[in-house]
C-alpha positions as CSV (number, residue, x, y, z in Angstrom):
1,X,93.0,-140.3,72.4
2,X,89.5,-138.6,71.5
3,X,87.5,-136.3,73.5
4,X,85.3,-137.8,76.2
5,X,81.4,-137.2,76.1
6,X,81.2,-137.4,80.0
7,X,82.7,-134.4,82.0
8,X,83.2,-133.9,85.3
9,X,79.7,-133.3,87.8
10,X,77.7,-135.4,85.7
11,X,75.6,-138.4,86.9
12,X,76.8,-141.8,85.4
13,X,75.2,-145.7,85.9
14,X,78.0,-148.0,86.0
15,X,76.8,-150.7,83.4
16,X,79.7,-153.6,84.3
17,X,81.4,-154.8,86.9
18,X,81.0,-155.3,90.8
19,X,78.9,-152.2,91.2
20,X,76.5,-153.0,88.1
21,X,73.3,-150.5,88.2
22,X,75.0,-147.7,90.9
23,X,74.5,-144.4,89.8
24,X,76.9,-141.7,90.5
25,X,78.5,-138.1,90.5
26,X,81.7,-137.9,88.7
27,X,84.3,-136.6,90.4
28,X,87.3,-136.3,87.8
29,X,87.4,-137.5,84.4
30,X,91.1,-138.5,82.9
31,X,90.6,-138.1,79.2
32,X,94.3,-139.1,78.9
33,X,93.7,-142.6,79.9
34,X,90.3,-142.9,79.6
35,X,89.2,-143.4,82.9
36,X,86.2,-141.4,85.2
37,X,86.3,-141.7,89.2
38,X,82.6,-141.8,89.9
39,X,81.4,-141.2,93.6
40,X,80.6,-144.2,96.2
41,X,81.6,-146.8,92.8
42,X,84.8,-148.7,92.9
43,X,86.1,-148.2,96.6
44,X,89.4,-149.3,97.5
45,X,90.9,-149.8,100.7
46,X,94.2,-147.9,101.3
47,X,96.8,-148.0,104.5
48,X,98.1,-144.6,105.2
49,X,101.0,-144.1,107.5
50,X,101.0,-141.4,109.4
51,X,103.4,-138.8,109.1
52,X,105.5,-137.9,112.1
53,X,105.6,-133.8,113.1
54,X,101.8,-133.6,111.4
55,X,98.6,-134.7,112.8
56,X,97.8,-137.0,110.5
57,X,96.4,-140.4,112.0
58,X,97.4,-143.4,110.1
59,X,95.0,-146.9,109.1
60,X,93.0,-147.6,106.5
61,X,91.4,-145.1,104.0
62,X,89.0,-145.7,101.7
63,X,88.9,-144.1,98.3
64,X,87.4,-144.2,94.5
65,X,90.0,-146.3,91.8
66,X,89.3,-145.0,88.3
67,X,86.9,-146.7,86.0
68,X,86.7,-147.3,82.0
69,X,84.6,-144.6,80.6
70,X,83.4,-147.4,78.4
71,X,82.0,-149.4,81.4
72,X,79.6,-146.5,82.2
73,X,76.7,-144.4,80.6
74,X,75.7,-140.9,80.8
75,X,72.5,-140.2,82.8
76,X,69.5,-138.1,80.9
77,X,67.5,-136.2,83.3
78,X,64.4,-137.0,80.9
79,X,64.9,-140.7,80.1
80,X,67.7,-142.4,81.9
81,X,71.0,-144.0,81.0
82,X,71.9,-143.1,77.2
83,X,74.3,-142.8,74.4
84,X,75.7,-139.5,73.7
85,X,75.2,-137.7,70.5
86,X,76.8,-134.2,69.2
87,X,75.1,-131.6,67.6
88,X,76.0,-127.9,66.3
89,X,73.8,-125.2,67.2
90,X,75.4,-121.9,65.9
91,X,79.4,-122.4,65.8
92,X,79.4,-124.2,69.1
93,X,79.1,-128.4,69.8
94,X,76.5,-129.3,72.1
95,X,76.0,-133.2,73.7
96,X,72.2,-134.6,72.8
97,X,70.5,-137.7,74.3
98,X,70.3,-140.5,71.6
99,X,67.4,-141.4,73.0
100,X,64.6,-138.6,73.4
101,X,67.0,-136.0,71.0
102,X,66.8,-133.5,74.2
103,X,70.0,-131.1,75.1
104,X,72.2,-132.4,78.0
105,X,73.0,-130.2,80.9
106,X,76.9,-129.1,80.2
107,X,77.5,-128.0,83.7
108,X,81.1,-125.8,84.1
């Protein structure tokens, strides 16, 4: 599986799906299968029992399900959703806007 161009704390808009046009945080990204969990897109309900001798109360949780990092598109701060292009600047890889050719934020 190749690298993903969208890391974790950057802003996505979903592009398909139920929550077509939200725009998000991402929370995790799972490079293994492929998949980002983006904040407030793709809520699930969940029942959670709860556990006897803790004081966790049972019912329904809601949480984020993974989504296809193909269904969604990196956010440039200068232009909007985009395509994600590499380029090297001295011996180290950094992402570019296809758009307006500006540097992306790599926030770690």
């Amino acid at each position: 599986m190749p690298s993903m161009d969208i890391h974790r704390n950057d802003t996505v808009q979903v592009l398909t799906g139920a929550d077509r046009g939200k725009r998000g945080r991402v929370l995790r990204a799972i490079p293994d299968k492929g998949t980002v969990l983006v904040e407030h897109v793709r809520m699930v309900k969940k029942t959670v029992s709860s556990k006897t001798g803790q004081r966790t109360q049972g019912g329904i949780a809601e949480h984020e399900s993974p989504i296809n990092v193909s269904n969604v598109a990196l956010v440039c701060p200068n232009c909007g959703p985009t395509r994600v292009g590499h380029k090297k600047q001295g011996d180290t890889r950094v992402r570019v806007c296809k758009k307006c050719g500006s540097e992306l934020p790599t926030k770690k």
